[in-house]
NUMIRO-656728 format. One line per 10 residues: number of its first residue (from 0); their letters; for each residue z, y, x of N, C-alpha, C. Coordinates in pm, whole numbers, plus 50000, padded with zeros to 5 digits. Layout:
BEGIN
NUM	A	Z Y X Z Y X Z Y X; ...
END
This chain:
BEGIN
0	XXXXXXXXXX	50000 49879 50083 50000 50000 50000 50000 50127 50087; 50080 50110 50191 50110 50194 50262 49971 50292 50329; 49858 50170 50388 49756 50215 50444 49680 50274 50405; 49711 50304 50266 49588 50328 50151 49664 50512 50138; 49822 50467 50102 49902 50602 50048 49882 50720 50139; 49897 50683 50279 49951 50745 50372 49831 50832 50395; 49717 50776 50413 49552 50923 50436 49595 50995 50324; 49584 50913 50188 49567 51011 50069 49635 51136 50050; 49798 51097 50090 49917 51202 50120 49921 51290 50251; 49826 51242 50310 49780 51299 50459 49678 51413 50393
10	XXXXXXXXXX	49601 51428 50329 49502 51530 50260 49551 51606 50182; 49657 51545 50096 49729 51638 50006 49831 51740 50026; 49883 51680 50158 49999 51762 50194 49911 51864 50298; 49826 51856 50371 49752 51938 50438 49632 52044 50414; 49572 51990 50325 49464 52034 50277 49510 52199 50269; 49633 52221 50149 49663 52388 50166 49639 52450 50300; 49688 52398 50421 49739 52480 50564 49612 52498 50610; 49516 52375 50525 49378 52395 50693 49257 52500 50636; 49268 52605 50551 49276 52745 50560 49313 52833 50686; 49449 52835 50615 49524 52872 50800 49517 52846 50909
20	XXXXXXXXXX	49497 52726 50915 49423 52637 51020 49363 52709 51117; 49254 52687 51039 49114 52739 51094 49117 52897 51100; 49177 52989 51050 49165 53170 51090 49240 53157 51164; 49314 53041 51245 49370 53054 51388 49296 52975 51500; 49196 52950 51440 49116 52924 51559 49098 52758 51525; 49126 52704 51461 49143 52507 51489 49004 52520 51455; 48941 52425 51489 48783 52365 51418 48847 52269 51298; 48724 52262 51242 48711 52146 51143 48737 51980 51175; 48655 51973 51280 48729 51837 51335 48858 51833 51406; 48894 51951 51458 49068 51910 51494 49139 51939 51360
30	XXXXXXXXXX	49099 51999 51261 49231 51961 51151 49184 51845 51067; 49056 51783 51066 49038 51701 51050 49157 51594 51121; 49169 51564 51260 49266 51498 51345 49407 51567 51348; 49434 51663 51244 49597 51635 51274 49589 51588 51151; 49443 51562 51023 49489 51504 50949 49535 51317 50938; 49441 51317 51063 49434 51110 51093 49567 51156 51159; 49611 51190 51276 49722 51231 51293 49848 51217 51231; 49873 51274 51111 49946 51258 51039 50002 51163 50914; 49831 51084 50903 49883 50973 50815 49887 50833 50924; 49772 50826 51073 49849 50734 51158 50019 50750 51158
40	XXXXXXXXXX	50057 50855 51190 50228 50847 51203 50317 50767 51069; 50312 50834 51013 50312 50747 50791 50259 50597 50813; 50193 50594 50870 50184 50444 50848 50259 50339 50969; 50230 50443 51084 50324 50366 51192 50517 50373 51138; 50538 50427 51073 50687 50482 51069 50737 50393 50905; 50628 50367 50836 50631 50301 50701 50677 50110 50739; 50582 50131 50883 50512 49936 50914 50675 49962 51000; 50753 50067 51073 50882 50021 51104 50989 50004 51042; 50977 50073 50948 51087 50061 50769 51026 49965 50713; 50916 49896 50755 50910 49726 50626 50964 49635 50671
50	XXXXXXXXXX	51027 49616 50783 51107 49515 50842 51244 49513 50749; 51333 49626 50804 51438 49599 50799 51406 49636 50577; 51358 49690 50519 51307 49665 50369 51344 49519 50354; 51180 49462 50405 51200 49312 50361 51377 49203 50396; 51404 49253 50472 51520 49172 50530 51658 49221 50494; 51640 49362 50445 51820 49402 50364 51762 49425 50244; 51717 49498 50180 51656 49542 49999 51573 49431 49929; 51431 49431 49985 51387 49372 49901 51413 49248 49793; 51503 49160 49808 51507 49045 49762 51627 49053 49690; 51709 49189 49711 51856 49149 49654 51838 49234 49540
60	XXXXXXXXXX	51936 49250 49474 51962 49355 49363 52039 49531 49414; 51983 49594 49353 52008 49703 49399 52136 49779 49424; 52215 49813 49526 52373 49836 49491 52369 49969 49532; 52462 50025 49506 52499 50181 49577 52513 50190 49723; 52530 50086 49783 52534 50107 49961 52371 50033 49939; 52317 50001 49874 52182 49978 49941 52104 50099 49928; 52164 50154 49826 52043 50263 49785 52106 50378 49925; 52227 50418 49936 52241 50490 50050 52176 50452 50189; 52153 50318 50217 52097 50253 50327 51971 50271 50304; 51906 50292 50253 51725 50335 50207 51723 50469 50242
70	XXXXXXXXXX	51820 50502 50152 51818 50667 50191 51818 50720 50347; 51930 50689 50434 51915 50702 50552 51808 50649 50635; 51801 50530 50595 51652 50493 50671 51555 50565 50648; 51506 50602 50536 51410 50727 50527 51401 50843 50566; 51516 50932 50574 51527 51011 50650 51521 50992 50743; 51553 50879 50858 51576 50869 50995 51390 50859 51059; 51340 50803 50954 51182 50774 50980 51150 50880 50927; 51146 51017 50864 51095 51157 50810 51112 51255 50959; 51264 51178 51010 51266 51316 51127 51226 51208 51237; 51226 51079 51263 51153 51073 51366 50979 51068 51339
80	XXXXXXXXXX	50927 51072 51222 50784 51134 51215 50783 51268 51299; 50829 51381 51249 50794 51489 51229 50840 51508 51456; 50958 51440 51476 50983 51453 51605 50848 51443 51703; 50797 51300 51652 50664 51240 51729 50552 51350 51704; 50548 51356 51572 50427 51503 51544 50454 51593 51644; 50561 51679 51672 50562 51773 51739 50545 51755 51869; 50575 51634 51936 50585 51588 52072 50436 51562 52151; 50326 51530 52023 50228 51478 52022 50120 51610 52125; 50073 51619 52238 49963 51703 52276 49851 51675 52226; 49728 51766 52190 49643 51663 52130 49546 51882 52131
90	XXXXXXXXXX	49424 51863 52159 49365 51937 52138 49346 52014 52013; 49421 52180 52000 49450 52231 51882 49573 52218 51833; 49668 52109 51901 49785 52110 51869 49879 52236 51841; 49805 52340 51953 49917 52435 51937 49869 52575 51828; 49782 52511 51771 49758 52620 51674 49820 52617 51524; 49877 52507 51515 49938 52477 51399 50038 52591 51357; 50105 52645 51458 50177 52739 51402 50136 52862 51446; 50200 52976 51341 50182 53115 51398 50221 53129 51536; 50121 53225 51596 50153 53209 51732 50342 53368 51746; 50386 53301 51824 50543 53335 51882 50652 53262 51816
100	XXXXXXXXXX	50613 53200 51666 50680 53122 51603 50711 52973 51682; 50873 53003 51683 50934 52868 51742 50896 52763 51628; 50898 52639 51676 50876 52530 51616 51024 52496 51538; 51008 52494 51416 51129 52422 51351 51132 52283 51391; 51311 52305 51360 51341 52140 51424 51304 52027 51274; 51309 51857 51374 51232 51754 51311 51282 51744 51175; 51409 51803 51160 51487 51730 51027 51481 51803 50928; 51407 51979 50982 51387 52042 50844 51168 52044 50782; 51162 51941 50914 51025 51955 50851 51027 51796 50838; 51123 51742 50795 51104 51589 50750 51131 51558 50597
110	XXXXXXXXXX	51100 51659 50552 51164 51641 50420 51051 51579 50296; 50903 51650 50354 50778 51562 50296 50777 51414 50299; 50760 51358 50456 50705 51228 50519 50850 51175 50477; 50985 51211 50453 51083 51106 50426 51105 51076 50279; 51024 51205 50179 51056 51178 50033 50926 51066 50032; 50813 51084 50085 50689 50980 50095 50780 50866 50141; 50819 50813 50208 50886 50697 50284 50979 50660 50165; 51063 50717 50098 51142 50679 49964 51059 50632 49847; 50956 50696 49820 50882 50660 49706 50836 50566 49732; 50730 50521 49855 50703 50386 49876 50772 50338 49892
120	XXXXXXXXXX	50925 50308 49934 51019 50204 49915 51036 50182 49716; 51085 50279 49702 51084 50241 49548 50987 50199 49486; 50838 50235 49543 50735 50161 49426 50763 49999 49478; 50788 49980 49607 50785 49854 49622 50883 49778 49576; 50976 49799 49536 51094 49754 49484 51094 49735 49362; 51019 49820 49286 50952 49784 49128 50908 49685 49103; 50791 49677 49225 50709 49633 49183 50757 49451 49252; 50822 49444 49360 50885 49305 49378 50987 49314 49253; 51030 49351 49210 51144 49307 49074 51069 49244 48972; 50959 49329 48978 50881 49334 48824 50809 49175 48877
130	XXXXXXXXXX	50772 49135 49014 50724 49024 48982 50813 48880 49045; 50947 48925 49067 51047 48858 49067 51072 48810 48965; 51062 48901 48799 51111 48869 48692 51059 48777 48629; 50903 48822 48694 50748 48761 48623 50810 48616 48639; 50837 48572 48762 50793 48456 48833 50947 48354 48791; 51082 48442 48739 51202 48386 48718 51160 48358 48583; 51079 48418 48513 51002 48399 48342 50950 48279 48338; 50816 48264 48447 50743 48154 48424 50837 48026 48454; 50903 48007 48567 50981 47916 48633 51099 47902 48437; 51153 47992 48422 51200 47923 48317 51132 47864 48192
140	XXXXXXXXXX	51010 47933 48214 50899 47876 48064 50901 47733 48091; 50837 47720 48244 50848 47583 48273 50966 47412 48305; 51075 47546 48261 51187 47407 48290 51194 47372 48138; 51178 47505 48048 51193 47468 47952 51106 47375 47830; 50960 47400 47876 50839 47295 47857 50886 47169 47873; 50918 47153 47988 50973 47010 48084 51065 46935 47977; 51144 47044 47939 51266 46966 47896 51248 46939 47763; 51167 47000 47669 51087 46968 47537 51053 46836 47567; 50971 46798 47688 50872 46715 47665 50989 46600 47666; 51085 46618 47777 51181 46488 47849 51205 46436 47703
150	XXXXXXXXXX	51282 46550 47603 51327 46564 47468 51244 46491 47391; 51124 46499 47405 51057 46471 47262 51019 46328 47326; 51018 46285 47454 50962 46127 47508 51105 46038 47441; 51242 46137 47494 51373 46045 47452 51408 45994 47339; 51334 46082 47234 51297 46103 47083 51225 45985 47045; 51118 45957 47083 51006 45888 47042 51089 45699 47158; 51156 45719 47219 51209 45631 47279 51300 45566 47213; 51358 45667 47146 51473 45643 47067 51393 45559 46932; 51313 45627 46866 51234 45574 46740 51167 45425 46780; 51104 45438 46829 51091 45290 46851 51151 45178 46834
160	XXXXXXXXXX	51248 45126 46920 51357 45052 46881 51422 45012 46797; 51410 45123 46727 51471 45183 46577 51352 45087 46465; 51267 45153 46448 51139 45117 46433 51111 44947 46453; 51100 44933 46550 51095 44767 46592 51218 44661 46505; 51305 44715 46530 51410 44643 46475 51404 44606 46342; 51373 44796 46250 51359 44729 46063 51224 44652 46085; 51146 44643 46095 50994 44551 46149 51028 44448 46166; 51113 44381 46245 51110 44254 46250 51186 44206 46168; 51336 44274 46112 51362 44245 46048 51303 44196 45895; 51212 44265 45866 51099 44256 45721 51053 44120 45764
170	XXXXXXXXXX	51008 44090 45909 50932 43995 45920 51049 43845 45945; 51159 43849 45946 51253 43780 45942 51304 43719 45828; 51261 43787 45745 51318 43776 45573 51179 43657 45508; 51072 43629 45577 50968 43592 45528 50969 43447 45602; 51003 43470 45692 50974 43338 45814 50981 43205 45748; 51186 43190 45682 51159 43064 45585 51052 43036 45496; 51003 43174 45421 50956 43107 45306 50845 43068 45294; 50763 43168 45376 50604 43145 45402 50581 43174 45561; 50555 43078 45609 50520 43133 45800 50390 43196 45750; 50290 43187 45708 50153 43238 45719 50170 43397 45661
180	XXXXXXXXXX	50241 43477 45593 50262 43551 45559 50361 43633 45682; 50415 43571 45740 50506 43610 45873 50456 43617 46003; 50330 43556 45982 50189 43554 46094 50142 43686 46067; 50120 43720 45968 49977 43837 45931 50101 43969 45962; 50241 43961 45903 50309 44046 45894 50330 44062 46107; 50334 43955 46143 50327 44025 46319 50209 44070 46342; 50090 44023 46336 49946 44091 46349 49940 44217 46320; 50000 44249 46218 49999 44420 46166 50118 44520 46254; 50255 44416 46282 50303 44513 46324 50257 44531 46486; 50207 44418 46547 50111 44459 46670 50004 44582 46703
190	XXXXXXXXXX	49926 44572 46631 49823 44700 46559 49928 44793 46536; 50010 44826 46470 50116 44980 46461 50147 44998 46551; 50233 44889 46650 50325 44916 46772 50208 44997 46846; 50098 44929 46880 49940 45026 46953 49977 45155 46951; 50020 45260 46867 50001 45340 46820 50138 45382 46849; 50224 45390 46806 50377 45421 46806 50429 45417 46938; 50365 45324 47069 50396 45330 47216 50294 45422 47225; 50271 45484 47222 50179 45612 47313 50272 45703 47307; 50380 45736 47239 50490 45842 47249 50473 45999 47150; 50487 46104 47179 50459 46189 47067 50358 46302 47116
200	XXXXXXXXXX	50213 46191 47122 50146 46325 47205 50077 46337 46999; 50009 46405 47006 49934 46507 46924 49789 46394 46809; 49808 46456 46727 49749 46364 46602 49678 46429 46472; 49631 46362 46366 49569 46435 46302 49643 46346 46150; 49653 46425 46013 49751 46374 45949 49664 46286 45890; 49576 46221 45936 49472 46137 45858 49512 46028 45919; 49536 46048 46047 49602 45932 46143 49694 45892 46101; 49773 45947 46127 49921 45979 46040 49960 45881 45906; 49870 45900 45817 49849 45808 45729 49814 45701 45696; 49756 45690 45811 49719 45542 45846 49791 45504 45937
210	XXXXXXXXXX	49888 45523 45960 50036 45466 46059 50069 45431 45958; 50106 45502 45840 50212 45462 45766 50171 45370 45679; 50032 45377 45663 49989 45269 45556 50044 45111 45678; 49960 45104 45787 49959 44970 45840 50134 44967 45814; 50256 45032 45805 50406 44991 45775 50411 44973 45660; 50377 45014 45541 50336 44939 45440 50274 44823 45402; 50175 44826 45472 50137 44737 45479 50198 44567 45522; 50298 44607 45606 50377 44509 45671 50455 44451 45586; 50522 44579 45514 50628 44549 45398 50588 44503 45283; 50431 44533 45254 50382 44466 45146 50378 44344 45137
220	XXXXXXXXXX	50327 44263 45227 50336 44142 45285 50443 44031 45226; 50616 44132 45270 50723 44067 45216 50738 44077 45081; 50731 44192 45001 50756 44241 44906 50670 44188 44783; 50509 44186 44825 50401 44139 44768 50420 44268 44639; 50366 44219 44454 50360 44289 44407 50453 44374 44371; 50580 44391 44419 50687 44439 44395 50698 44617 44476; 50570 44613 44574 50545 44728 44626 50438 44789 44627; 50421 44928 44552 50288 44979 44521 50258 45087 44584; 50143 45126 44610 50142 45258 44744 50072 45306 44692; 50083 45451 44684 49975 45540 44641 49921 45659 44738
230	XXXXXXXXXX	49828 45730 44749 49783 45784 44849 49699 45942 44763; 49799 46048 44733 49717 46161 44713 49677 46285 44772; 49597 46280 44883 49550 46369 44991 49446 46436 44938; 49382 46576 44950 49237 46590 44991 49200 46592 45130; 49093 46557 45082 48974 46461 45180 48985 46596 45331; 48992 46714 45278 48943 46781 45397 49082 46861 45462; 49198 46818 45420 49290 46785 45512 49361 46678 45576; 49235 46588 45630 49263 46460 45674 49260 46505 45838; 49197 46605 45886 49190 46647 46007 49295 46783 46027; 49379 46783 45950 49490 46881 46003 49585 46830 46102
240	XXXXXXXXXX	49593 46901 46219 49646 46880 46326 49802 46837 46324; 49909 46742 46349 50027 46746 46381 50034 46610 46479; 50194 46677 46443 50250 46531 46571 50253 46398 46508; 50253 46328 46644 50241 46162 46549 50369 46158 46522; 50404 46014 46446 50486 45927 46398 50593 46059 46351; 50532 46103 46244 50600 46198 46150 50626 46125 45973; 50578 46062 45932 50542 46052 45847 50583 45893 45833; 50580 45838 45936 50617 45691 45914 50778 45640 45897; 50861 45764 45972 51007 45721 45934 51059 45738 45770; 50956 45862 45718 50961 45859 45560 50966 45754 45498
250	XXXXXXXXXX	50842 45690 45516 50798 45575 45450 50903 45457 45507; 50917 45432 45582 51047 45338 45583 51141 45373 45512; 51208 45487 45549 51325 45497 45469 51283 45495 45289; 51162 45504 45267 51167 45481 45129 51141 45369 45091; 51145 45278 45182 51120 45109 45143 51251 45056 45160; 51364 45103 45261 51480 45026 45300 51542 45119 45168; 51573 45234 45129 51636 45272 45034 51611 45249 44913; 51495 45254 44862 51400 45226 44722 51384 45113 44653; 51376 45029 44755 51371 44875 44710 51481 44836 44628; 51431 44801 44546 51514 44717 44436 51506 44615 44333
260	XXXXXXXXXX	51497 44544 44266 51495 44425 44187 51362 44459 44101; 51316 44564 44054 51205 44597 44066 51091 44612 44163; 50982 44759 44072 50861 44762 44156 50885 44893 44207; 50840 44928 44333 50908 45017 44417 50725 45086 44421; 50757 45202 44389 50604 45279 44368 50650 45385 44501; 50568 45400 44644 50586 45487 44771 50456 45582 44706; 50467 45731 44695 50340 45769 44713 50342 45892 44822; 50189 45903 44911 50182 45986 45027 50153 46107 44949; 50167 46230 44940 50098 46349 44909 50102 46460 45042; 49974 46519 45008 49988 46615 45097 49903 46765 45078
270	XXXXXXXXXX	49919 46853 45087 49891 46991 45009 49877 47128 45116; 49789 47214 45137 49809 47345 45212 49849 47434 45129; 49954 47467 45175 50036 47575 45080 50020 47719 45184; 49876 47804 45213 49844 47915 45289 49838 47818 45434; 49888 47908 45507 49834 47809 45651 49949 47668 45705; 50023 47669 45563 50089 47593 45645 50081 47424 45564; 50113 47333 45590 50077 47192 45572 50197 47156 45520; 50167 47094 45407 50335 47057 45336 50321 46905 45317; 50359 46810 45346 50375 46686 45309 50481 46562 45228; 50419 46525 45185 50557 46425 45057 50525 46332 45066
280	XXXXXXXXXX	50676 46194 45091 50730 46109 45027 50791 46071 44936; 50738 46033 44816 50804 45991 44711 50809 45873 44667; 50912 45817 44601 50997 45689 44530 51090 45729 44435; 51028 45622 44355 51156 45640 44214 51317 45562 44303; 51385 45594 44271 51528 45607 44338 51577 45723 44298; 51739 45688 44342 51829 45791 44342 51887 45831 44503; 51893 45959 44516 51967 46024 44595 52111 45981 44612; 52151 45908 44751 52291 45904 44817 52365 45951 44901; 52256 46006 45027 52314 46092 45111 52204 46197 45190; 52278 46253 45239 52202 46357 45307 52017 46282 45392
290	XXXXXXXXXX	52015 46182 45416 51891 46102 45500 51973 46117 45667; 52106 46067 45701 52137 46096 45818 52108 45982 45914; 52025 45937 45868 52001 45755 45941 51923 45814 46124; 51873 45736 46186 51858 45757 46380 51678 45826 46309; 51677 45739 46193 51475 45805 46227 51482 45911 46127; 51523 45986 46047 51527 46071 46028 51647 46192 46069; 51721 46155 46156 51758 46216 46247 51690 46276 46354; 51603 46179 46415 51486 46170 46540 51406 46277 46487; 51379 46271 46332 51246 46359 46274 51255 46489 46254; 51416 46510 46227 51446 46654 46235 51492 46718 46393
300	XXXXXXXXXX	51520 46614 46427 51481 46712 46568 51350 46751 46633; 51253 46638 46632 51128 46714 46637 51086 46782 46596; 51123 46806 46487 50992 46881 46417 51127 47051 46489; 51210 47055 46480 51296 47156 46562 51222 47196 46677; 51184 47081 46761 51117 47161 46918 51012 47143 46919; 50922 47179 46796 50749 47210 46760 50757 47361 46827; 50624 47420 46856 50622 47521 46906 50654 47673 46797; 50617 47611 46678 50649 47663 46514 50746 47572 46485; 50855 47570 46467 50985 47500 46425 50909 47459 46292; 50906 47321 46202 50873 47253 46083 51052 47231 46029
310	XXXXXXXXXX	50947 47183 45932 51146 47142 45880 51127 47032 45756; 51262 46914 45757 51245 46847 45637 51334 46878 45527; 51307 46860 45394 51418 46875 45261 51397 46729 45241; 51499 46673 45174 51545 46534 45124 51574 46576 44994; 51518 46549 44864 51575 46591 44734 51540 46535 44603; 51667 46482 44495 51644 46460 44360 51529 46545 44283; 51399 46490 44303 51309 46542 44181 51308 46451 44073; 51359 46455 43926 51352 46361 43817 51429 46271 43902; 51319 46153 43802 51353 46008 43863 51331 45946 44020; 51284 46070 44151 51184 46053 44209 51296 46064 44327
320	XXXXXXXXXX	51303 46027 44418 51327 46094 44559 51235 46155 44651; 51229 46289 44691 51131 46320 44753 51168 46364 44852; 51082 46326 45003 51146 46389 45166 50979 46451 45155; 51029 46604 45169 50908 46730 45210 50908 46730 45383; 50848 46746 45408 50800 46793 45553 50717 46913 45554; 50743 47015 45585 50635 47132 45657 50622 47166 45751; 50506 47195 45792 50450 47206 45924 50380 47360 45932; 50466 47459 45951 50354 47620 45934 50288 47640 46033; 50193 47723 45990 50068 47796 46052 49984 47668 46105; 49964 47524 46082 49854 47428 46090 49806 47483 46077
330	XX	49742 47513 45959 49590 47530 45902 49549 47654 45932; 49601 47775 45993 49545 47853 46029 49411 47887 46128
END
């Protein structure tokens, strides 16, 4: 910065005098050269204040003995500029001043080149903070990405298991009575598991629905006509974007809760309510508790560390139990 500041402030601060200059005789090219003159010195006296800068100020936070320690250093580099200026012989040198006029001393003509020497310390100090902050910003964006993801893998780690367990269990309940029905019911849950080990990367709710059908499907198996599935989507929000295995802990829990000595009717719905994606599980049942079970536990925390927080309701409609899911700004 310095190399750039120091000519520019070298022209500005001179430019008035070299008038005067010159009706004392200087040429154009010697005030030209006390103008290189004067910003060589600025830059030699700047490149000896970036040392001890970088190695006491820059990196720390700003205190009242630092800011006094800047201060003196600047001054000490304003009057040893102005010392070296004067010391300097150099053709035309001595026309700078009125002639019989003693030369003022270094420390009352250091008051330009040391407020210059302060300001470039302070722009630089801005401007390392400002991208100190930048860089303490990104570094936290990124622990905190990290830790979403650790979150949402431990999540989907957690579901599984979870997952596997009512699964086999369905397929446990069948084994005595019919093996061939306990065959097809592992074939299917093979084909789901496919899908459910990939973890919680990104999906489309068409997918989605077809997770949950093949778990239906599983349970149909045991259940036979005693379980009826219904499916009311439009067609052209089959490609709305969300996370996987959203939709499938619903549907379990409305087969382990719902089931009963009857016929257990699951239906999928799903609706854009403006940009955002609303989805339903419903079963005739009654409401018992809040839904505090591990997979809908698992589900409300995800949908918590979406980049748009979603959210589920669990609630007595009629005869119906219904778990809502929304997902805002999808469809935007």
């Amino acid at each position: 910065m310095f190399l750039l500041g120091w000519p520019l402030l070298s022209v500005l601060a001179n430019t008035g005098q070299a008038t005067r200059w010159m009706e004392r005789g200087m040429t154009t090219s010697q005030v030209l050269g006390e103008m290189i003159v004067w910003a060589g010195l600025g830059i030699a006296m700047s490149a000896a204040l970036w040392f001890p800068w970088r190695r006491w100020m820059a990196d720390a936070p700003l205190s009242g003995w630092r800011l006094l320690t800047l201060v003196a250093l600047c001054a000490a580099a304003g009057v040893g500029f102005e010392a070296v200026r004067q010391g300097i012989e150099w053709p035309g040198h001595d026309l700078l001043r009125p002639p019989g006029r003693a030369p003022r001393a270094a420390w009352v003509r250091a008051f330009v080149p040391g407020v210059a020497m302060f300001s470039w310390a302070a722009v630089h100090y801005l401007l390392d903070t400002h991208q100190r902050l930048a860089e303490e910003r990104e570094r936290a964006l990124r622990a905190e990405a990290l830790a979403t993801e650790a979150r949402l893998t431990m999540l989907a780690n957690e579901l599984n298991p979870h997952f596997l367990f009512n699964a086999m269990n369905s397929i446990i309940g069948v084994i005595g009575e019919d093996p061939s029905r306990a065959q097809t019911m592992v074939r299917q849950l093979s084909g789901l598991l496919r899908h459910t080990l990939r973890g919680p990367q990104a999906s489309t709710l068409g997918a989605e629905i077809g997770v949950a059908l093949k778990y239906l499907g599983i349970e149909k198996v045991r259940f036979e006509e005693r379980l009826q599935i219904e499916v009311r989507v439009e067609e052209e929000l089959n490609k709305a974007p969300m996370p996987a295995m959203l939709l499938q802990p619903l549907v379990e829990n409305s087969v382990k809760h719902g089931m009963g000595e009857g016929v257990l009717t699951v239906t999928l719905e799903a609706e854009g309510v403006g940009e955002d994606l609303v989805m339903r599980v419903r079963n005739r049942g009654r409401l018992t508790g809040d839904g505090g079970g591990v997979g809908l536990r698992n589900l409300r925390d995800r949908l918590q560390l979406l980049p748009s927080p979603g959210w589920l309701e669990i609630a007595q409609v009629g005869p119906d139990v219904v778990a809502t899911v929304t997902l805002p700004g999808v469809l935007g």
